[in-house]
KEBA-139869 format. One record per residue (C-alpha): x, y, z. Coordinates in steps of 0.1 Angstrom, whole numbers. Each point is the difference from the previous one (the first is absolute). Layout:
BEGIN
{u=X | v=Y | w=Z} .
...
***
This chain:
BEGIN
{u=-287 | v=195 | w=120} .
{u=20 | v=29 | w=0} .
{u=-31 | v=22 | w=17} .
{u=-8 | v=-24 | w=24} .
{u=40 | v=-3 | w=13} .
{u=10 | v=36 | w=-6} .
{u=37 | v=0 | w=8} .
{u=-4 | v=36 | w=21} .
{u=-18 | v=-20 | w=27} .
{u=27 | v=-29 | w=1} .
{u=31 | v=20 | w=6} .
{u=19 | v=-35 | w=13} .
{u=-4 | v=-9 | w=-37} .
{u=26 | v=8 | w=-18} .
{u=-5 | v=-21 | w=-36} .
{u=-38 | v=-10 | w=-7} .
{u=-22 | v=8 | w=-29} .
{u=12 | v=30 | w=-11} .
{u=33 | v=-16 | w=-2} .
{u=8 | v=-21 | w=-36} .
{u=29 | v=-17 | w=26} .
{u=0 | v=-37 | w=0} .
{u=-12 | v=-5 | w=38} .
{u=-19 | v=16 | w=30} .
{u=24 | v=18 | w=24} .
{u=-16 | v=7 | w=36} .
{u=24 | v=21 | w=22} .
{u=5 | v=-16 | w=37} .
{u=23 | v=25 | w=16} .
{u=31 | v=21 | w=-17} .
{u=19 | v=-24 | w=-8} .
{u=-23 | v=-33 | w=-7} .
{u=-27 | v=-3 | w=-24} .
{u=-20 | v=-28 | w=-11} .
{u=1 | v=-12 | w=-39} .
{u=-30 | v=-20 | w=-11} .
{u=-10 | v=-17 | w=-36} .
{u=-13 | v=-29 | w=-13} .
{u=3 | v=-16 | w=-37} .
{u=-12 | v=-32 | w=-16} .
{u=-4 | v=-16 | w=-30} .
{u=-5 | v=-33 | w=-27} .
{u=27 | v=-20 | w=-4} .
{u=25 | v=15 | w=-26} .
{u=25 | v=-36 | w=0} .
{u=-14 | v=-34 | w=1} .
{u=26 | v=-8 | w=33} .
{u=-24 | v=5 | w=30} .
{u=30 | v=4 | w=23} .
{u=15 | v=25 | w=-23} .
{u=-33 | v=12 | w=-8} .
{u=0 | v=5 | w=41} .
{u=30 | v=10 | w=3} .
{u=-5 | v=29 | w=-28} .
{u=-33 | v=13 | w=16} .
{u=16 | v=4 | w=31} .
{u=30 | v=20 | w=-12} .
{u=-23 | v=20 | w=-25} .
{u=-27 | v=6 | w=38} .
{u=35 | v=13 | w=20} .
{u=12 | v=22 | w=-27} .
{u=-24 | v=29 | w=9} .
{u=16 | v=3 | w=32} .
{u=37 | v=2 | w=-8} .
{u=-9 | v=23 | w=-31} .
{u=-11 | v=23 | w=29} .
{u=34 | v=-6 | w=15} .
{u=-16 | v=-20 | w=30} .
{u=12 | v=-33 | w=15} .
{u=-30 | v=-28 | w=0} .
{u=-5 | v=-19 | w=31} .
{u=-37 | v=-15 | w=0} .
{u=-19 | v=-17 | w=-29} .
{u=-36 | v=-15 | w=-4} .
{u=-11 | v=-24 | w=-33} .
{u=-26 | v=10 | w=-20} .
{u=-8 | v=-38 | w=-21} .
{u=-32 | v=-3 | w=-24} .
{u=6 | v=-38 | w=-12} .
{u=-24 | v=-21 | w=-14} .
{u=-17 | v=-31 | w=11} .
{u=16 | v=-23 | w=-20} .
{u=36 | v=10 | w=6} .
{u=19 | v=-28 | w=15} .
{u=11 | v=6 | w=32} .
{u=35 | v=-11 | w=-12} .
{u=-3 | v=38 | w=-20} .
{u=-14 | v=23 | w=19} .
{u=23 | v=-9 | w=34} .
{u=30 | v=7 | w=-29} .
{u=-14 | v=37 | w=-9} .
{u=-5 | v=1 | w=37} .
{u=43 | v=-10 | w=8} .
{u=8 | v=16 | w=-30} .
{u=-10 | v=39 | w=18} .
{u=7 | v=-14 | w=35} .
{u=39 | v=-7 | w=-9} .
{u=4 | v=33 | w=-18} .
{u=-18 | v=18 | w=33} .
{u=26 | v=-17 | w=24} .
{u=29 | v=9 | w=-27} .
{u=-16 | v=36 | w=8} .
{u=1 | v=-1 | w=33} .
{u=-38 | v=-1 | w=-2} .
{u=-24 | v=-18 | w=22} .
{u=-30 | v=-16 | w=-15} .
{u=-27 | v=1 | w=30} .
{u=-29 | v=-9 | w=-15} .
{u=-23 | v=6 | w=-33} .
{u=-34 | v=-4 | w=-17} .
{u=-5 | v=-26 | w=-27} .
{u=-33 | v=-2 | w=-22} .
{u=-13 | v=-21 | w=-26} .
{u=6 | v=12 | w=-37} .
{u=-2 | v=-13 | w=-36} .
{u=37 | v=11 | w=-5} .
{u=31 | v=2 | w=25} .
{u=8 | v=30 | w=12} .
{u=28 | v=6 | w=29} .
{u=17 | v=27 | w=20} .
{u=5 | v=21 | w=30} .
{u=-10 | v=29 | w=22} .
{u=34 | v=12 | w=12} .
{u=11 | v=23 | w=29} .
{u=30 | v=15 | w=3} .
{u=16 | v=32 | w=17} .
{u=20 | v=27 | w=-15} .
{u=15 | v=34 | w=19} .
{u=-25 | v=29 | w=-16} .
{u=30 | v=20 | w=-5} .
{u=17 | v=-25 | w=-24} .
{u=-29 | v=-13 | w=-20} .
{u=-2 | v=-1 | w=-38} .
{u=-28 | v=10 | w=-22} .
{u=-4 | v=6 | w=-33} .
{u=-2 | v=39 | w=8} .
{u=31 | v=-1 | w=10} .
{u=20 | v=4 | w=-33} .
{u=26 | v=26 | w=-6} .
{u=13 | v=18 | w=-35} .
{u=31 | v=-12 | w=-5} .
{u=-5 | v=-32 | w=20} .
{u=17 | v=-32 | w=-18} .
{u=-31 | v=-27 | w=-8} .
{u=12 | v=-36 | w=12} .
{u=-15 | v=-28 | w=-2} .
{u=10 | v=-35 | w=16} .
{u=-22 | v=-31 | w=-20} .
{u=0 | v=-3 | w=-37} .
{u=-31 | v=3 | w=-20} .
{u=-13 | v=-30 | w=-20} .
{u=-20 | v=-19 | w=23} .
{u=-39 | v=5 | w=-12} .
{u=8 | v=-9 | w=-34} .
{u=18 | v=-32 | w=13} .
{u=-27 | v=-9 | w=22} .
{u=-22 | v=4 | w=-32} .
{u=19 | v=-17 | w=-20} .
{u=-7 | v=-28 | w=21} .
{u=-34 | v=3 | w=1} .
{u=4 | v=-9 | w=-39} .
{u=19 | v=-31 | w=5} .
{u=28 | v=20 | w=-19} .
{u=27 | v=8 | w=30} .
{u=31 | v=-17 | w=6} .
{u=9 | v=-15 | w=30} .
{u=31 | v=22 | w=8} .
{u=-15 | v=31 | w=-11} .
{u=-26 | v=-8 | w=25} .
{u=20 | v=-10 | w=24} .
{u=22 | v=35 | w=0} .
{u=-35 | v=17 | w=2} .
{u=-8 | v=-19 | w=29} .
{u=31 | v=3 | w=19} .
{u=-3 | v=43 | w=-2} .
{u=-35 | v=-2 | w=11} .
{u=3 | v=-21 | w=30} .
{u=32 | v=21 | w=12} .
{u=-7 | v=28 | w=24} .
{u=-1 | v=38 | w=-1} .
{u=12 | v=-2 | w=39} .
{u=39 | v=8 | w=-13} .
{u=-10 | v=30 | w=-26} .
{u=-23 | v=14 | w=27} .
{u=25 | v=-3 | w=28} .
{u=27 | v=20 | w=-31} .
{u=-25 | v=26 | w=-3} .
{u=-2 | v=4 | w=38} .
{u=35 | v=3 | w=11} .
{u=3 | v=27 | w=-33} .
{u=-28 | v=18 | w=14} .
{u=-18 | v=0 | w=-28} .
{u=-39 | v=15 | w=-9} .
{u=-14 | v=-13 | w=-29} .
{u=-6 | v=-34 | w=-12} .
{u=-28 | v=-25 | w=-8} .
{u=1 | v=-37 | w=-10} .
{u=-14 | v=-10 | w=-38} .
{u=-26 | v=-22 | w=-3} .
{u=-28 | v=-5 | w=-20} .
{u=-1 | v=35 | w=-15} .
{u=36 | v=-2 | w=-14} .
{u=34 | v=18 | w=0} .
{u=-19 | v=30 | w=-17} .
{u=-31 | v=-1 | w=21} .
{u=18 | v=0 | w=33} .
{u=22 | v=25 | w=-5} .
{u=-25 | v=27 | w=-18} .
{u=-18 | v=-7 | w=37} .
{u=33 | v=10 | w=12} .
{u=6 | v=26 | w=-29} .
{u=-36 | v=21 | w=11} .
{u=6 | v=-11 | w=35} .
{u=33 | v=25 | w=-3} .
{u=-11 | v=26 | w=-22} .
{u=31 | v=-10 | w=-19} .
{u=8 | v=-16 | w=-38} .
{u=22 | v=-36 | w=-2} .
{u=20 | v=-4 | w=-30} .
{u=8 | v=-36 | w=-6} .
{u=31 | v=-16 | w=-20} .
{u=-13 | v=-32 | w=-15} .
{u=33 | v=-11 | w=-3} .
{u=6 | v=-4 | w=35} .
{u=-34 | v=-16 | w=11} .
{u=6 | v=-39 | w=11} .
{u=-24 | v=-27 | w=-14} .
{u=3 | v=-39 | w=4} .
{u=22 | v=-15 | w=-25} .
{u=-34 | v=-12 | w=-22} .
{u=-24 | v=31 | w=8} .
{u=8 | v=9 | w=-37} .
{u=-7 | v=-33 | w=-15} .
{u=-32 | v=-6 | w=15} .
{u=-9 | v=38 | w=-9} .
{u=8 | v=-6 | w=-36} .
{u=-21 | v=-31 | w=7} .
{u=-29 | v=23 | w=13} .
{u=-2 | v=-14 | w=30} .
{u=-16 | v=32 | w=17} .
{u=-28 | v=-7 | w=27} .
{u=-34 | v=24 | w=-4} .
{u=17 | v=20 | w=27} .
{u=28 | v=14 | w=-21} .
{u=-29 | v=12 | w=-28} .
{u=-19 | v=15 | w=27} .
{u=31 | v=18 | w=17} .
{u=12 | v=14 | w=-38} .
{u=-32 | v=12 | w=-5} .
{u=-4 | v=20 | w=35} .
{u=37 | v=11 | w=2} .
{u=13 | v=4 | w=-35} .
{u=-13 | v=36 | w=-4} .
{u=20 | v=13 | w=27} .
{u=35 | v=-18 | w=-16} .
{u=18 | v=8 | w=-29} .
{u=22 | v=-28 | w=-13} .
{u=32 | v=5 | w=-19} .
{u=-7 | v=-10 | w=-40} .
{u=28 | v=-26 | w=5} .
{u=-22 | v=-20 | w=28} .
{u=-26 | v=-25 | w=-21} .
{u=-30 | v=-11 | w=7} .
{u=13 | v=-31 | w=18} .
{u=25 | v=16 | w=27} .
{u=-29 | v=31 | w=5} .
{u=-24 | v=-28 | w=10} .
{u=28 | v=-15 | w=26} .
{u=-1 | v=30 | w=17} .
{u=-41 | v=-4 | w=2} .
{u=3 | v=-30 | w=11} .
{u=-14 | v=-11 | w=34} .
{u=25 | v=-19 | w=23} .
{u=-9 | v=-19 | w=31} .
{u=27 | v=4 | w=30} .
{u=16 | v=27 | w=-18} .
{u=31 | v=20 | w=13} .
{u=1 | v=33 | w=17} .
{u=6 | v=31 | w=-24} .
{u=21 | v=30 | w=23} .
{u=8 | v=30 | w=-3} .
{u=38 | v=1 | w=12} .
{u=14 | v=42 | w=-1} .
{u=33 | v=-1 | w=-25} .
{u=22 | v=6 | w=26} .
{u=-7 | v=-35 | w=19} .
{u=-1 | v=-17 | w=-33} .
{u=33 | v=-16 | w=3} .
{u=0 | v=-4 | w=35} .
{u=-35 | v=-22 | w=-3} .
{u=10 | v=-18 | w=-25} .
{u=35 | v=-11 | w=20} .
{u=-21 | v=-11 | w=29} .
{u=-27 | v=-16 | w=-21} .
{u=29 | v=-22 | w=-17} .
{u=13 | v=-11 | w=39} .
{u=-34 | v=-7 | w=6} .
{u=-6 | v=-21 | w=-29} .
{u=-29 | v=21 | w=-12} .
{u=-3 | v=9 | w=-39} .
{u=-7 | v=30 | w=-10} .
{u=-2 | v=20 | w=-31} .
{u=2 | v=38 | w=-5} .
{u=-27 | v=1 | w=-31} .
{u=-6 | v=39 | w=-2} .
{u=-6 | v=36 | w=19} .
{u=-26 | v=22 | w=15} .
{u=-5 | v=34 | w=-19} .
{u=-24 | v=26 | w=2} .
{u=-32 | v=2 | w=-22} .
{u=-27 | v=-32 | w=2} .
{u=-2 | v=-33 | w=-17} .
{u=27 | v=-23 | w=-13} .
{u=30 | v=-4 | w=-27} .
{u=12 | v=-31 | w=-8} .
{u=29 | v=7 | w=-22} .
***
């Protein structure tokens, strides 16, 4: 697709396919461009408001990793034939509640017939093109923070085995359905350039986008890296969706873990998470300063290492 859309004949186009960014940007004027994306998927909790609710959050999350503000919002439903109305009109609330706590519109949508649920958005948002992030836009030196713990794919699997606890869930749940909105709005007003949001190709995968992306190194201290309060349970449990295999195995040659990290909290960092938080680049000298404001604003964050120069990743 890349020949047929060459990015030299779209100049307006500022992210596309060339881009490993997590949404389209199309520039309107100097000061206004357009952020587009869409994400759906199966459900990952047996709740179809939450499960809703989640792939809503999850669908708006491109945008504010991009630093943009989201304003409209189609659904994208597959459901099946013989889900009860009672269900699918629950998914349905579920994203339309978490759109209007996003300021988001919901103006419409396409719904098709499928053997298995599947539910999102397309989103639209704006963002200046002076202030957007990407995950080029790393610095050496910058702090790495990141604003949701990790923990919630082997949860969500755990469940899938009948072997989860309700609370453990319920803390997974609670961090997937909260927006990015207050992390991307930080990043903003900081002026900052590089972030993403993890999802489904874990903490590792995202950020070795963001890593190549740069032309920089991350060192990570496992130490400081925030996981739900059962993430190690369930991993001692194996609890690891096919995802987490599949992202070890593409990633894990470009990562060298300290001989203190077992097998266990290596595959945590492979693990996929759904709704993730945003992972940004903050320069040192801001550090404190972000993390002040992010405490009045009742965001979490956690410095969990530093960009240097060479390629690849550390985890000490």
């Amino acid at each position: 697709m890349k020949d047929i859309f060459d990015a030299a004949s779209f100049p307006d186009l500022l992210v596309g396919l060339r881009e490993p960014d997590d949404a389209a940007v199309w520039r309107l004027d100097d000061d206004r461009a357009l952020v587009v994306t869409t994400d759906f998927f199966t459900p990952v909790v047996d709740d179809a408001y939450d499960y809703g609710a989640i792939a809503a959050a999850n669908s708006l999350s491109d945008v504010y990793a991009m630093g943009g503000q989201p304003f409209l919002a189609l659904n994208v439903a597959a459901l099946p034939d013989d889900l009860p109305p009672e269900i699918s009109s629950e998914i349905i609330r579920g994203g339309a509640e978490k759109a209007r706590e996003a300021g988001v519109v919901i103006a419409g949508g396409h719904t098709v017939k499928d053997k298995e649920p599947k539910f999102g958005l397309v989103v639209i948002g704006f963002v200046d093109p002076r202030k957007m992030l990407s995950k080029g836009g790393l610095k050496v030196g910058d702090a790495l923070v990141l604003t949701k713990p990790l923990g919630f794919g082997v949860t969500t699997t755990a469940l899938k085995r009948e072997q989860v606890e309700t609370a453990d869930l319920q803390e997974a749940v609670d961090w997937m359905k909260r927006l990015n909105s207050t992390a991307s709005q930080l990043a903003v007003e900081f002026d900052l350039r590089g972030g993403t949001d993890i999802t489904g190709y874990s903490l590792l995968g995202h950020a070795l986008e963001m890593a190549e992306a740069s032309g920089v190194a991350l060192n990570f201290e496992f130490a400081n890296i925030p996981f739900t309060s059962s993430a190690r349970k369930y991993a001692e449990k194996g609890c690891f969706a096919g995802g987490a295999f599949d992202n070890k195995v593409y990633f894990e040659s470009r990562v060298k873990f300290a001989d203190s990290i077992d097998e266990e909290n290596q595959m945590l960092l492979f693990d996929p998470q759904t709704s993730g938080g945003l992972l940004l680049g903050v320069p040192q000298e801001k550090l404190e300063a972000f993390t002040i404001r992010a405490q009045e604003l009742s965001q979490p964050v956690w410095a969990i290492g530093r960009v240097e120069t060479g390629t690849g990743i550390q985890v000490e």
